[in-house]
C-alpha positions as CSV (number, residue, x, y, z in Angstrom):
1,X,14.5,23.5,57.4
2,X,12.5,25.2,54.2
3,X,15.7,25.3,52.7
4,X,16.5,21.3,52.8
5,X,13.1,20.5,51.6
6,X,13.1,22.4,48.8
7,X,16.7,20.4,48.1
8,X,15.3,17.6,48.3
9,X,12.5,17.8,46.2
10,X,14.7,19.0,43.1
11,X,16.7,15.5,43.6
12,X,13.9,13.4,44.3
13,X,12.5,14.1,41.0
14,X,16.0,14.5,39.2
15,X,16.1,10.7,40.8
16,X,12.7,9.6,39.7
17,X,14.0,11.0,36.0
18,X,17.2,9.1,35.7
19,X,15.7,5.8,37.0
20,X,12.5,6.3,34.4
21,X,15.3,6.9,31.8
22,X,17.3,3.8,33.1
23,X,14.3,1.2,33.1
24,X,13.4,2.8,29.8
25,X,16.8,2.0,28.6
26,X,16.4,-2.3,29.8
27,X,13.5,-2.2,28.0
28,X,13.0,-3.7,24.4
29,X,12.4,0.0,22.2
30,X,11.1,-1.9,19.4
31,X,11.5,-4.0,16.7
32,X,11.6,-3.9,12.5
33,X,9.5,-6.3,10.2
34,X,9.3,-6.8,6.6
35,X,6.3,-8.4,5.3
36,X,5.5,-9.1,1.7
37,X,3.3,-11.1,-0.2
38,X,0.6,-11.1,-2.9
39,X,-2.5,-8.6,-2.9
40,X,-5.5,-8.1,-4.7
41,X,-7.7,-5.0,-5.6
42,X,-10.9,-4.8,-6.9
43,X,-10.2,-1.2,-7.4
44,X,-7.8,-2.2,-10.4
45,X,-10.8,-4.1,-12.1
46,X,-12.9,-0.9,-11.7
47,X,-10.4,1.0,-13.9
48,X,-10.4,-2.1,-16.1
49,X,-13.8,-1.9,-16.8
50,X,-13.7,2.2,-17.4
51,X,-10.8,1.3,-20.1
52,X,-13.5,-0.8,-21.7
53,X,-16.1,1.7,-21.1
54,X,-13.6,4.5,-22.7
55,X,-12.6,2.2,-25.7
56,X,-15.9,0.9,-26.4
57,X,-17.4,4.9,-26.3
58,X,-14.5,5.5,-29.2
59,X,-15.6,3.1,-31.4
60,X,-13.6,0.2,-30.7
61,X,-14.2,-3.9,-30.5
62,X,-12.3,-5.5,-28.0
63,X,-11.2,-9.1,-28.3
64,X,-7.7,-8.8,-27.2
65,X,-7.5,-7.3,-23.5
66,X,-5.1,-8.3,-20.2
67,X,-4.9,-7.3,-16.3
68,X,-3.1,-9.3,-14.3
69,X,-4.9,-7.5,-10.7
70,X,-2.8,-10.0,-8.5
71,X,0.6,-8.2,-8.1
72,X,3.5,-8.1,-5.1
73,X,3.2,-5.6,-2.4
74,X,5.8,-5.0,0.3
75,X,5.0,-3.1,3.4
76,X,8.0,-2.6,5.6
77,X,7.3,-1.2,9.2
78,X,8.6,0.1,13.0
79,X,6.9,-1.4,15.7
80,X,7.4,0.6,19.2
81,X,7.4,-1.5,22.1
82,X,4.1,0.1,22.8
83,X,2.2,-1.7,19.6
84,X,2.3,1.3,17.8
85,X,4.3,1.1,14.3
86,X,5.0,3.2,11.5
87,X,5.1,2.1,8.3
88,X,5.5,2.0,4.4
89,X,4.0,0.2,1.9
90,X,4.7,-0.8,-2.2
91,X,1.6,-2.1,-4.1
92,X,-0.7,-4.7,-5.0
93,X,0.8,-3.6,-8.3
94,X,-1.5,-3.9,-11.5
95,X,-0.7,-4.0,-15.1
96,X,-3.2,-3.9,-17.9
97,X,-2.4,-4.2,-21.7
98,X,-4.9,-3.8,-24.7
99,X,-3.7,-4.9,-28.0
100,X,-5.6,-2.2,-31.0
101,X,-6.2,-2.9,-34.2
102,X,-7.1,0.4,-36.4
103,X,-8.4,-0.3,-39.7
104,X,-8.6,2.1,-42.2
105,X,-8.9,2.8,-46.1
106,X,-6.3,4.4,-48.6
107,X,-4.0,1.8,-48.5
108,X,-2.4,0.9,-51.9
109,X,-4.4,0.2,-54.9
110,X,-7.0,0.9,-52.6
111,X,-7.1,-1.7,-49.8
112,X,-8.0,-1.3,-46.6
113,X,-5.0,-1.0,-44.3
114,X,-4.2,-2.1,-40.6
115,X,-2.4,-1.0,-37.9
116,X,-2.0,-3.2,-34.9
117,X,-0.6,-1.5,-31.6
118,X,-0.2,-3.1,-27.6
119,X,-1.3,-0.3,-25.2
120,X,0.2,-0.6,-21.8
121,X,-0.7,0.5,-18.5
122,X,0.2,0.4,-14.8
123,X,-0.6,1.2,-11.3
124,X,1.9,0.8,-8.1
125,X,0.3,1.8,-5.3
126,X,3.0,3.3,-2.4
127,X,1.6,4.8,0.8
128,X,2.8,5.3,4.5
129,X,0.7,4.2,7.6
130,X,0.5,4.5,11.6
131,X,-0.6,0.9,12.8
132,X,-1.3,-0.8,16.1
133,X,-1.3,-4.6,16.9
134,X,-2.8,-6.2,19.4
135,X,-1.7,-9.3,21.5
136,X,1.8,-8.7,19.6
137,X,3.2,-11.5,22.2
138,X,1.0,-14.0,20.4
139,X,0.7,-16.2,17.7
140,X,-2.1,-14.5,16.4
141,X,-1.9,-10.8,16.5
142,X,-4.4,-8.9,15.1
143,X,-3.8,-5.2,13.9
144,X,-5.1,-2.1,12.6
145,X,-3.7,0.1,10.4
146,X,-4.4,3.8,8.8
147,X,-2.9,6.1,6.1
148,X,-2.5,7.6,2.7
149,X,-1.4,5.7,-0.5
150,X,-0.7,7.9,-3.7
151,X,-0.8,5.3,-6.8
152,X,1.9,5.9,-9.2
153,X,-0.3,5.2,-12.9
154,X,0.8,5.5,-16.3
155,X,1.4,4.1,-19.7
156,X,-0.8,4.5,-22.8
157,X,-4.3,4.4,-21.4
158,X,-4.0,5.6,-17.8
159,X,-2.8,9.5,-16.3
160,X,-1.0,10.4,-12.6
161,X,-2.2,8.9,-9.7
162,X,-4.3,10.9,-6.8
163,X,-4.0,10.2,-3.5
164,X,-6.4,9.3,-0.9
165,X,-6.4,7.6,2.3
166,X,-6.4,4.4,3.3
167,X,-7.7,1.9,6.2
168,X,-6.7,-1.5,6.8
169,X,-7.5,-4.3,9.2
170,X,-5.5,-7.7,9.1
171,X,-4.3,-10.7,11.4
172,X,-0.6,-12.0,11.6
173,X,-0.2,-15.6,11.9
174,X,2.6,-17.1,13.6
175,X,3.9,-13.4,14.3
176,X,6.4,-15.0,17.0
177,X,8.2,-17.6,14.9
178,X,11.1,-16.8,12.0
179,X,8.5,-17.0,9.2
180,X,5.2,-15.9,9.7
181,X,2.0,-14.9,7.4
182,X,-0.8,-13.0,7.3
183,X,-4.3,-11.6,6.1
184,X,-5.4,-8.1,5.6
185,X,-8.8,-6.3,4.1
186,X,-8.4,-2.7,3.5
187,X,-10.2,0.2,1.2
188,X,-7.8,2.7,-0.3
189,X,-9.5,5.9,-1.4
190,X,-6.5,6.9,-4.1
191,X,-7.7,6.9,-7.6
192,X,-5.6,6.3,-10.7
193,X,-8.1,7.8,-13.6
194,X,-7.9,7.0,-17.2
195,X,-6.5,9.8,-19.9
């Protein structure tokens, strides 16, 4: 009698394993979503103003000066059928330009010379998260999401990125219809630093 129950134990739980595996199997194992949009960061007006700050310490008048802060960001993700997701993301990109004017003497006959030159810079932001949503059945679905971003920088005025981490909380609306949108706040720690 020892001998059949220690059978049937071995295919009780080989049975409990292939029916966890089959209900595992009818269940939905997750879905892929692809939200863009536009961003802001007030970290790319912070490396603004040290450009100034760095120009300015040099010698220089500025007049002539552009960011454009508002840039595209894409941030592609896995959702488990848990909430859990996995993610990548691509910006708020940010591109500044100066335009330099050098002035100098010893030109011809003696004349002061000039030399105009556009100065260009960038920053694209590209990280990779682990997020979790909430009420992901609703219309409203508010999330959570941590990581690290590395921002790609370079151009005239600005050196290689360093990375940092990264924190986000947002809210998707209409997350169960075709087309949906969407809010997030976040504070990424990655630094782009000026040459």
């Amino acid at each position: 009698m020892k001998g059949n129950q220690m059978n049937i134990r071995p295919n009780k739980l080989l049975l409990a394993v292939l029916v966890g595996l089959g209900l595992h199997g009818t269940a939905r194992a997750g879905d892929f979503y692809f939200p863009s949009g536009v961003g802001i960061s007030s970290g790319h007006f912070e490396v603004f103003d040290k450009l100034e700050d760095l120009y300015r310490a040099a010698g220089f008048q500025l007049h002539d000066r552009t960011l454009v802060p508002v840039g595209l960001s894409f941030s592609p993700y896995y959702e488990f059928d848990c909430g859990v997701g996995l993610g990548l993301s691509l910006g708020p990109t940010a591109f500044f330009e100066v335009h330099e004017e050098t002035f100098g003497g010893g030109g011809r006959f003696g004349r002061p010379t000039t030399r105009d030159e556009d100065k260009f810079s960038y920053i694209i932001p590209i990280g990779a998260d682990v997020r979790y949503t909430f009420l992901r059945c609703q219309d409203v679905s508010p999330y959570v999401r941590l990581g690290v971003r590395y921002p790609i920088a370079g151009g005239d005025n600005l050196g290689g990125g360093r990375p940092g981490p990264y924190a986000g909380a947002g809210v998707e609306l209409f997350r169960t219809k075709r087309i949906a949108g969407g809010i997030e706040f976040g504070y990424d720690a990655s630094r782009a630093p000026a040459k």
